[in-house]
C-alpha positions as CSV (number, residue, x, y, z in Angstrom):
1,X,74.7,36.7,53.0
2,X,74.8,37.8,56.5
3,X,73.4,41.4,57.3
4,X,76.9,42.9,58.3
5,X,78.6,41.6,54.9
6,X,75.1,42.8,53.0
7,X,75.6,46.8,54.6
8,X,78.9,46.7,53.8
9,X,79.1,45.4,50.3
10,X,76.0,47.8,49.5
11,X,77.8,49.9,47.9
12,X,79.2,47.6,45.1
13,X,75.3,46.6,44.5
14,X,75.3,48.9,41.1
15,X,78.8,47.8,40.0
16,X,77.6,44.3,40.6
17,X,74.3,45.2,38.6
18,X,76.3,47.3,35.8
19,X,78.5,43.9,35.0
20,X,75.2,41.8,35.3
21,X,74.0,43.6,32.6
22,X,77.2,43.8,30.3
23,X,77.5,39.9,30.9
24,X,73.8,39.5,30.1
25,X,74.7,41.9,26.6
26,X,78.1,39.7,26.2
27,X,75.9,36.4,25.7
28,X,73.2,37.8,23.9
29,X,76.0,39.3,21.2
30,X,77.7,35.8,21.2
31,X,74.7,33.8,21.0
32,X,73.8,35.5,17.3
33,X,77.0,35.7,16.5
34,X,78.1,31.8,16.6
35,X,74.0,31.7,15.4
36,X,74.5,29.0,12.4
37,X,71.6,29.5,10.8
38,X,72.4,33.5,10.7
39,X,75.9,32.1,9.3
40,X,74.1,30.4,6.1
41,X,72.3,33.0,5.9
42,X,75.5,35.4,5.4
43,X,77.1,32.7,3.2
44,X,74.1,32.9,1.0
45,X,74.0,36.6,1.0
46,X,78.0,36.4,-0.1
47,X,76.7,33.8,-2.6
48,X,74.5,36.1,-3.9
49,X,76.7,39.3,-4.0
50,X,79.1,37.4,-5.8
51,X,76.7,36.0,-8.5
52,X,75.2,39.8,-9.2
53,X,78.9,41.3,-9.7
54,X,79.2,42.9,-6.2
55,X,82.2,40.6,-4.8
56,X,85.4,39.3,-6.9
57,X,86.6,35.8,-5.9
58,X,89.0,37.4,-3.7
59,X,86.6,38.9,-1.8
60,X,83.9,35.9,-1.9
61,X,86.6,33.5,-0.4
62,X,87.9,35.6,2.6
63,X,84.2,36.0,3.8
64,X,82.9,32.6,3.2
65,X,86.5,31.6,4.8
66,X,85.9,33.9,8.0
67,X,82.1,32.4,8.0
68,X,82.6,28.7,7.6
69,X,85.8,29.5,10.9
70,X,82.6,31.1,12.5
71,X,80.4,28.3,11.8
72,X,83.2,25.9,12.8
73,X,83.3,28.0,16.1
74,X,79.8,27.6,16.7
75,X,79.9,24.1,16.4
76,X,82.5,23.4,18.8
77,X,80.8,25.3,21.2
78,X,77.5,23.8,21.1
79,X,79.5,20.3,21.3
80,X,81.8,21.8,24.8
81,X,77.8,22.9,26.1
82,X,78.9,26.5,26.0
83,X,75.8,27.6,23.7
């Protein structure tokens, strides 16, 4: 970067910085997220609720449905190299 273009865009530098950070947040959030081994962990913990009374089938198969399309997720990622 060439000292003209650096003055002028110095302005920008905490914008820049600002969506640095929120990118930085972005991949940290989506990198537990699509986490598998926090996703059997949830699954057990649904497993569990379920067992003690907590969950009705209903209920048990929507979140082990939205977990296992989670887990799914996270696989394809890590097989495109996005993870």
């Amino acid at each position: 970067m060439g000292l003209i273009t650096g003055l002028l865009t110095l302005p920008l530098a905490p914008v820049r910085g600002a969506v640095w950070v929120a990118e930085q947040i972005k991949q940290h959030a989506e990198r537990q997220y699509y986490d598998p081994a926090l996703i059997q962990r949830q699954i057990a913990d649904v497993d569990d609720a379920h067992a003690a009374g907590e969950l009705t089938d209903h209920e048990r198969d929507e979140l082990q449905a939205d977990l296992l399309a989670r887990l799914f997720e996270a696989q394809r990622r890590r097989d495109a190299g996005e993870m």
